[in-house]
C-alpha positions as CSV (number, residue, x, y, z in Angstrom):
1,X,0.0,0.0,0.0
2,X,1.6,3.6,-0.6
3,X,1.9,6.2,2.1
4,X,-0.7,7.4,4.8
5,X,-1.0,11.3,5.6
6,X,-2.6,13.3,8.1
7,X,-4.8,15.9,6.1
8,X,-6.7,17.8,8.8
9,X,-6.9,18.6,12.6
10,X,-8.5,20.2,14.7
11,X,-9.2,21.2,18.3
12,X,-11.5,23.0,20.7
13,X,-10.2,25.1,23.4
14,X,-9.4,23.3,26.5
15,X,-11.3,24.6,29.4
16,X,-12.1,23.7,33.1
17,X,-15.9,23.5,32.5
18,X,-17.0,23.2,29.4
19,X,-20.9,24.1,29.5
20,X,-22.2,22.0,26.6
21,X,-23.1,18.2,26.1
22,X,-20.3,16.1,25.0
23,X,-21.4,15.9,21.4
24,X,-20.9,19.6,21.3
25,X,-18.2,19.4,22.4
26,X,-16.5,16.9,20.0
27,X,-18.3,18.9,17.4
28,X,-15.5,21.8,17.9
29,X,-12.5,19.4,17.0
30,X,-14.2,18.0,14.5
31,X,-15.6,20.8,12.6
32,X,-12.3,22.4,12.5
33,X,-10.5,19.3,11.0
34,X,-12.9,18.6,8.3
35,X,-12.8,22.2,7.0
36,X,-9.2,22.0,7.3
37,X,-8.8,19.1,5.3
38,X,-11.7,20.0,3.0
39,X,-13.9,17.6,3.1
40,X,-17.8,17.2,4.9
41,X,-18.7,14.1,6.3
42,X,-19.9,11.7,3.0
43,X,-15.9,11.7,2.6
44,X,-14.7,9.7,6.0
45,X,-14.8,5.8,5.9
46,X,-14.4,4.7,9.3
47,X,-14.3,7.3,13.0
48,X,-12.0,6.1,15.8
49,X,-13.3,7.7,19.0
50,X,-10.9,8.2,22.0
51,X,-11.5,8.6,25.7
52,X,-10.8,7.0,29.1
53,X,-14.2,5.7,29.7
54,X,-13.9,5.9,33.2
55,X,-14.6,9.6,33.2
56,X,-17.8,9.4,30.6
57,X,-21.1,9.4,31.6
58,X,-22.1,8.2,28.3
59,X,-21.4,4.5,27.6
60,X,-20.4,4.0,24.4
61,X,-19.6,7.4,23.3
62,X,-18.4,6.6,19.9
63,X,-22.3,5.6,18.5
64,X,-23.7,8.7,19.8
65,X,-20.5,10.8,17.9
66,X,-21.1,8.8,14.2
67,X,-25.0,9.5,14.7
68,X,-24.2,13.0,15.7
69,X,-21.7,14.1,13.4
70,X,-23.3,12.5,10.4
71,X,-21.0,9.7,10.1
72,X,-23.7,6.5,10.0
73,X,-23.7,4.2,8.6
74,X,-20.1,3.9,8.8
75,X,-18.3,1.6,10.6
76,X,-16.9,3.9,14.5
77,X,-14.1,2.3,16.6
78,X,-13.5,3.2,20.4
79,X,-9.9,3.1,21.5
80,X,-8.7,3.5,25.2
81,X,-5.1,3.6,26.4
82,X,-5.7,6.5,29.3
83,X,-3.5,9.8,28.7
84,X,-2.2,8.3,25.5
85,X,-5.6,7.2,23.8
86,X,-5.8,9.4,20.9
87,X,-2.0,8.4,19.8
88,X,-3.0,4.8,19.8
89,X,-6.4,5.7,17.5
90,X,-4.0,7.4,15.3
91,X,-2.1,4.0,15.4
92,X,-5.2,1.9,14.7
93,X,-6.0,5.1,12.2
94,X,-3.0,4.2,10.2
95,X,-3.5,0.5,9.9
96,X,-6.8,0.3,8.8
97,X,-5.5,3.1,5.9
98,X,-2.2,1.1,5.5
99,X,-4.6,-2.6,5.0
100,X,-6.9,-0.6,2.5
101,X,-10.3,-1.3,4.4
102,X,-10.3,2.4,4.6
103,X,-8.9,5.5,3.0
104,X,-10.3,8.2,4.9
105,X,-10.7,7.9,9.0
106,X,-11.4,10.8,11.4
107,X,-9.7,9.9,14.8
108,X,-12.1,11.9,17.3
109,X,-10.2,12.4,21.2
110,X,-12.1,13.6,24.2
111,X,-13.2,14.5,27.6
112,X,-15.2,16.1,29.5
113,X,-13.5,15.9,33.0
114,X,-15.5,18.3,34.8
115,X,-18.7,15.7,34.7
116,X,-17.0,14.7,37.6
117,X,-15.8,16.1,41.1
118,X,-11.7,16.0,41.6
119,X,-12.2,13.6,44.2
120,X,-13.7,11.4,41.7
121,X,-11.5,12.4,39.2
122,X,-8.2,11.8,41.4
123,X,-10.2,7.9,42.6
124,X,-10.5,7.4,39.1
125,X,-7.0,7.8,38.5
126,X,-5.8,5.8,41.4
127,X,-7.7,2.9,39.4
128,X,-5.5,3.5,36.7
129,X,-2.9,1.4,38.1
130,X,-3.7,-2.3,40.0
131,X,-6.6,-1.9,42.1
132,X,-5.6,-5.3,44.1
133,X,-1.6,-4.5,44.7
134,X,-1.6,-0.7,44.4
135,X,-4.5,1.5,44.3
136,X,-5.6,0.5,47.6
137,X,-2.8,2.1,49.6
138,X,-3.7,5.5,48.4
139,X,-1.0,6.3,45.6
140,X,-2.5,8.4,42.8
141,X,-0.9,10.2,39.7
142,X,1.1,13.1,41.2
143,X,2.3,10.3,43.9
144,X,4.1,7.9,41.5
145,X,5.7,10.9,39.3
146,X,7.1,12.3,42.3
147,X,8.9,8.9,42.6
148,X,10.1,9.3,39.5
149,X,11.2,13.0,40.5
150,X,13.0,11.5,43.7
151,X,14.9,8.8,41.5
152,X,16.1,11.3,38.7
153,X,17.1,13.7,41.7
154,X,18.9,11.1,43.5
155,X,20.7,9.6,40.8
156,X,21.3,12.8,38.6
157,X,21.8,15.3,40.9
158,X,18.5,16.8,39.2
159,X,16.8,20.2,41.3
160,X,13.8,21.6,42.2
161,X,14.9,24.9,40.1
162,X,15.4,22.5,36.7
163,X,12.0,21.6,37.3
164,X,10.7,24.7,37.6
165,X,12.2,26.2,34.6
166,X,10.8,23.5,32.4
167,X,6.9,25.1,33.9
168,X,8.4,29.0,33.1
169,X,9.0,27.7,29.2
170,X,5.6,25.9,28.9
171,X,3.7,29.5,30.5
172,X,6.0,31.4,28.2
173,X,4.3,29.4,25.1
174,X,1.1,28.8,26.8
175,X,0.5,32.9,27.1
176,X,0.4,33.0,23.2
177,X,-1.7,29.8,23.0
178,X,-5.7,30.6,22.3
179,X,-6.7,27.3,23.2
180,X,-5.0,26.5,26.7
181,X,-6.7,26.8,29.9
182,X,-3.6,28.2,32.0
183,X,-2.6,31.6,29.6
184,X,-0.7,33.5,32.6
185,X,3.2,34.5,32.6
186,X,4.9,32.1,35.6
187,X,8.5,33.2,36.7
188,X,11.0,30.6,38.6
189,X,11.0,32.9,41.9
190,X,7.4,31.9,42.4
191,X,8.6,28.4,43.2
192,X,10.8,29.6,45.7
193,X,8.0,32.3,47.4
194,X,6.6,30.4,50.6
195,X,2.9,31.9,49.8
196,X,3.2,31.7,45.9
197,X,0.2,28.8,45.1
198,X,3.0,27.5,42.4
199,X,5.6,26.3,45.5
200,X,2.6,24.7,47.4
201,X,3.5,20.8,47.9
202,X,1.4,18.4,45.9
203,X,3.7,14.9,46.7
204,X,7.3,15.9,47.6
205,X,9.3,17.1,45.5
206,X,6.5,18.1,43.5
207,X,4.5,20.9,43.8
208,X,1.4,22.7,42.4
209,X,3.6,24.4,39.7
210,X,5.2,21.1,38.4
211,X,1.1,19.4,37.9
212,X,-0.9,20.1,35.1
213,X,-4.7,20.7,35.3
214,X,-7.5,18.9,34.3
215,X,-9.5,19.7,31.3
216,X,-12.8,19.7,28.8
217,X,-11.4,19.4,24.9
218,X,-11.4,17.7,22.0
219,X,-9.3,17.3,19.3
220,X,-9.8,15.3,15.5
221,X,-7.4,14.1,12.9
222,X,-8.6,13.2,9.9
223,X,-6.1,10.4,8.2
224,X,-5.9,9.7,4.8
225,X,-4.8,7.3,1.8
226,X,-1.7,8.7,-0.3
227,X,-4.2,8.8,-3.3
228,X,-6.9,10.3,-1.3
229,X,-4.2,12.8,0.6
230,X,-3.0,14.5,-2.8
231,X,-6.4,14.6,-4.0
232,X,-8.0,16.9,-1.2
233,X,-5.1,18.1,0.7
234,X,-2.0,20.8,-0.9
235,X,0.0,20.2,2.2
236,X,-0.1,16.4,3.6
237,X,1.8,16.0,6.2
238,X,3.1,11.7,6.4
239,X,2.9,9.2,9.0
240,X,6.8,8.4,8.8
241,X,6.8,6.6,11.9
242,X,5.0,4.6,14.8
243,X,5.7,3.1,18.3
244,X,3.4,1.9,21.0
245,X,5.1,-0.4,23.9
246,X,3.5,-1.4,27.6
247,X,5.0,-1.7,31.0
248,X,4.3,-3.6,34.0
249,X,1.1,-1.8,35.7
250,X,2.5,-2.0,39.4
251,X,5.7,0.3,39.9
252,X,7.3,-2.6,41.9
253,X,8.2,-4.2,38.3
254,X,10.0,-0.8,37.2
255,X,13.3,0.6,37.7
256,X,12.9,4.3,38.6
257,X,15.9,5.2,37.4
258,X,16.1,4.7,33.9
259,X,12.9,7.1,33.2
260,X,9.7,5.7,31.4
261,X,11.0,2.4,29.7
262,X,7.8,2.3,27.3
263,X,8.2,5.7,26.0
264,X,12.3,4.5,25.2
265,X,10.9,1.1,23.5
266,X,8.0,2.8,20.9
267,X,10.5,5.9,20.6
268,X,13.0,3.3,19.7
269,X,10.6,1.8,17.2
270,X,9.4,4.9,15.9
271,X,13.2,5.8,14.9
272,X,13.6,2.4,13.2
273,X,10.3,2.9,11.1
274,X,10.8,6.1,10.2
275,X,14.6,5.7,9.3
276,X,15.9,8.5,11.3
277,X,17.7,9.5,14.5
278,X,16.8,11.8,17.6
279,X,19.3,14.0,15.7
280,X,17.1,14.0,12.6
281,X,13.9,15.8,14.5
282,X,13.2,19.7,14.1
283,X,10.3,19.9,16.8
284,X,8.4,18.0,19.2
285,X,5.6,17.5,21.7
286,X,6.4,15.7,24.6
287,X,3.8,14.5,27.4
288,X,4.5,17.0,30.5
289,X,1.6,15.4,32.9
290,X,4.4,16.9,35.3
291,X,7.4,19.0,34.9
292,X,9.7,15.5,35.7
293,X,7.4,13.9,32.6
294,X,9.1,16.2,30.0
295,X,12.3,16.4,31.6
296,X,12.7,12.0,31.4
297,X,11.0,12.3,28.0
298,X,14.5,14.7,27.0
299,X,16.4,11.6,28.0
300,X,14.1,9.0,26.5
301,X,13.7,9.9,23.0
302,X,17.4,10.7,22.7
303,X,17.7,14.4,23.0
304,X,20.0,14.0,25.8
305,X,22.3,11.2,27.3
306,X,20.5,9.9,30.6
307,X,21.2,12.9,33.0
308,X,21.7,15.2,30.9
309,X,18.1,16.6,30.7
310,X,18.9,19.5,32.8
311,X,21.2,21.0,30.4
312,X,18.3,21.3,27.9
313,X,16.3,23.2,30.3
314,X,19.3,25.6,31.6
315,X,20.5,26.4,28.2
316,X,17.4,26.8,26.7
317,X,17.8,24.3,24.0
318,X,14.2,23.4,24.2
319,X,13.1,26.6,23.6
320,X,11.8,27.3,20.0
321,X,15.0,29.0,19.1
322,X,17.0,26.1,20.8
323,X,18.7,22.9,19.1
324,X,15.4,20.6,19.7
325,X,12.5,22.8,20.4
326,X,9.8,21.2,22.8
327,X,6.4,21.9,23.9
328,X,6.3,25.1,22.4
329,X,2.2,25.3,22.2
330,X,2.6,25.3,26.3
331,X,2.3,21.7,26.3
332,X,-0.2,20.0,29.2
333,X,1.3,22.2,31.7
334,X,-0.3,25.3,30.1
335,X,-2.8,23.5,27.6
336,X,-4.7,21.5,30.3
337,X,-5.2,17.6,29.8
338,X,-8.5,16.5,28.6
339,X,-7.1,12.6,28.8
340,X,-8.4,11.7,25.4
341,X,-8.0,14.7,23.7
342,X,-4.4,15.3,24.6
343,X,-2.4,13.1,21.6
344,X,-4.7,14.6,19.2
345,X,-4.0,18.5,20.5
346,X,-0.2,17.2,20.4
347,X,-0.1,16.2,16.6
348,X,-2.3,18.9,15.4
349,X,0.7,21.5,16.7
350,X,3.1,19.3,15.2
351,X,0.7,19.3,12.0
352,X,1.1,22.7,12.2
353,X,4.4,23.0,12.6
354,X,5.3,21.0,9.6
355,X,2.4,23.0,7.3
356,X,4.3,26.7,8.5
357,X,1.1,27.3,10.0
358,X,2.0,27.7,13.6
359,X,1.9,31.4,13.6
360,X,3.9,32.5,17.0
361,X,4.9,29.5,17.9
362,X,6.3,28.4,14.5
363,X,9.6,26.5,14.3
364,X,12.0,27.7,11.5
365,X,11.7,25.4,8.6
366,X,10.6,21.6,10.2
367,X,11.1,19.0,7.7
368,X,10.9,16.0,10.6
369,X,8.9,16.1,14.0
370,X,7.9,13.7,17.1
371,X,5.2,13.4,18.9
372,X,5.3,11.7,22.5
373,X,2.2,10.4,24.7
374,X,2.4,8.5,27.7
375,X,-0.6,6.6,29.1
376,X,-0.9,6.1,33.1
377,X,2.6,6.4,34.7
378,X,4.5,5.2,31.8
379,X,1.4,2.0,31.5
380,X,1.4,2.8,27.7
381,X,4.0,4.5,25.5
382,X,3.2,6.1,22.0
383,X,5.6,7.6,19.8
384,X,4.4,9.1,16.3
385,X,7.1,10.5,14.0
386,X,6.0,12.9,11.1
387,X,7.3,14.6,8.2
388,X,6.6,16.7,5.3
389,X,7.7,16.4,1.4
């Protein structure tokens, strides 16, 4: 079969409460993707719908999406890998493309996290990892990244101020960004300000500044045959390269140390597919759940030698003038993370990126860029590598 391309995206704006019905909602995504790539409904195969069903109200979201965005009687598909859910439909996206059942899909990512209370929200996620060996004791998502934080800090030499400076770049991009929820300038000295709300402790060492927020959004990409990309689309933008790996769900089967080993294994595939090296990428978007989430994704996907994140941050190289810009929509830190939506939002930017479309944020001449989603605490790994002709 010949190539597969990525021929529109689009995304709402993430916010705390969004006030519509989830249809509505996943309208916004999708009604910016389909006039981006051209296109009305009569011209998609095959949806893929996205979530973490834990935090729908709706069972079986994906039927009420087809019947509400016009898409029956075509054949919808619900994928589910937590954070990293829309990366994986982009996966399953590709493969139904790349077999030939399909040549157009719309992958549809989303959630509405204020349906429930953070209490809920935060039990929720403590069921993310093994409710008989784990979850019971109490240890939820900021909990296990702050081990991570410990082990990097330990072992590196890795500081509170590295960390902090990896949350000043994502406000300085997040300002500019229409669509984040968190659009206010953050400074390193408020980290070190007693009665600053950004130095208040979450789960030593992290604290409020180093968490993102949850969020309402959606995002679509609309994926596409070669024959079908150059025939509605003047700037495709190819799947070069894909990478999924798992890791044991309990943290007792991990080593700490050595960052996210799933995110390493389906960057490492992602490479391979795609025929290039870390060296090769122009721009990426890495999955900041927490600051210590970008800063082991640096080490993970080859930008630097293990340890040697903190030179990225402190020289800036992962600003969007640097050597490997990163995260330069804001990223989750600024963007918010509507769990489903978040891959999608991710490769639109990088879509973006690679079209010269990015406005204020754009990247001097990408030919090559990464995307990077993590699912749970490094449960699921997703690595998509793109480029443009």
């Amino acid at each position: 079969m010949g190539k597969v391309a990525i021929i529109g995206v689009g995304q709402s704006r993430f916010v705390r409460s969004y006030p519509g019905a989830i249809r509505e909602l996943v309208f916004e995504g999708f009604k910016e993707a389909v006039t981006d790539a051209g296109i009305t409904s009569k011209d998609i195969g095959a949806s893929v719908v996205c979530s973490a069903p834990e935090y729908d109200k709706q069972r079986s979201p994906a039927g009420v999406f087809a019947e509400y965005l016009g898409l029956n009687p075509q054949p919808t598909f619900y994928v589910e890998s937590l954070c990293s859910s829309s990366s994986m439909g982009l996966r399953l996206a590709y493969s139904l493309v790349k077999s030939g059942l399909h040549d157009v899909i719309a992958v549809l990512g989303f959630q509405k996290m204020s349906e429930i209370s953070s209490s809920e929200s935060q039990e929720r996620m403590g069921r993310g990892a093994d409710i008989q060996w784990e979850s019971p004791f109490g240890t939820m998502m900021p909990a296990y990244y702050a081990m991570h934080a410990q082990a990097h800090m330990d072992r590196y030499g890795t500081t509170l101020d590295d960390l902090a400076l990896i949350r000043v770049k994502a406000a300085t991009y997040g300002q500019i960004n229409d669509r984040a929820v968190y659009r206010k300038p953050v400074t390193a000295d408020m980290f070190t300000d007693p009665d600053h709300i950004m130095s208040k402790p979450v789960s030593s060492p992290l604290r409020v500044g180093d968490c993102c927020a949850n969020a309402d959004g959606s995002s679509c990409i609309i994926v596409a045959s070669e024959e079908k990309a150059r025939a509605f689309c003047k700037k495709p933008v190819w799947i070069l390269g894909l990478g999924a790996a798992s890791a044991s769900v309990n943290l007792a089967g991990r080593d700490l140390f050595t960052g996210l080993a799933a995110a390493k294994q389906a960057a490492d595939q992602a490479y391979q597919m795609a025929g290039v090296t870390p060296a090769d990428i122009d721009v990426a978007e890495v999955h900041d759940c927490f600051t210590i989430a970008e800063m082991m994704a640096y080490e993970n996907l080859g930008f630097a030698e293990p340890g040697q994140g903190p030179e990225l941050i402190r020289n800036k190289e992962t600003y969007k003038e640097g050597r490997i810009p990163v995260n330069v929509d804001g990223g989750l830190l600024s963007k918010g993370h509507p769990i489903g939506a978040t891959g999608g939002s991710q490769i639109r930017t990088i879509v973006l990126q690679l079209r010269d479309e990015a406005g204020d944020i754009q990247v001097k001449d990408p030919r090559i860029a990464l995307v990077h989603n993590i699912g749970g605490v490094g449960l699921y790994g997703n690595v998509t590598i793109l480029g443009r002709e």
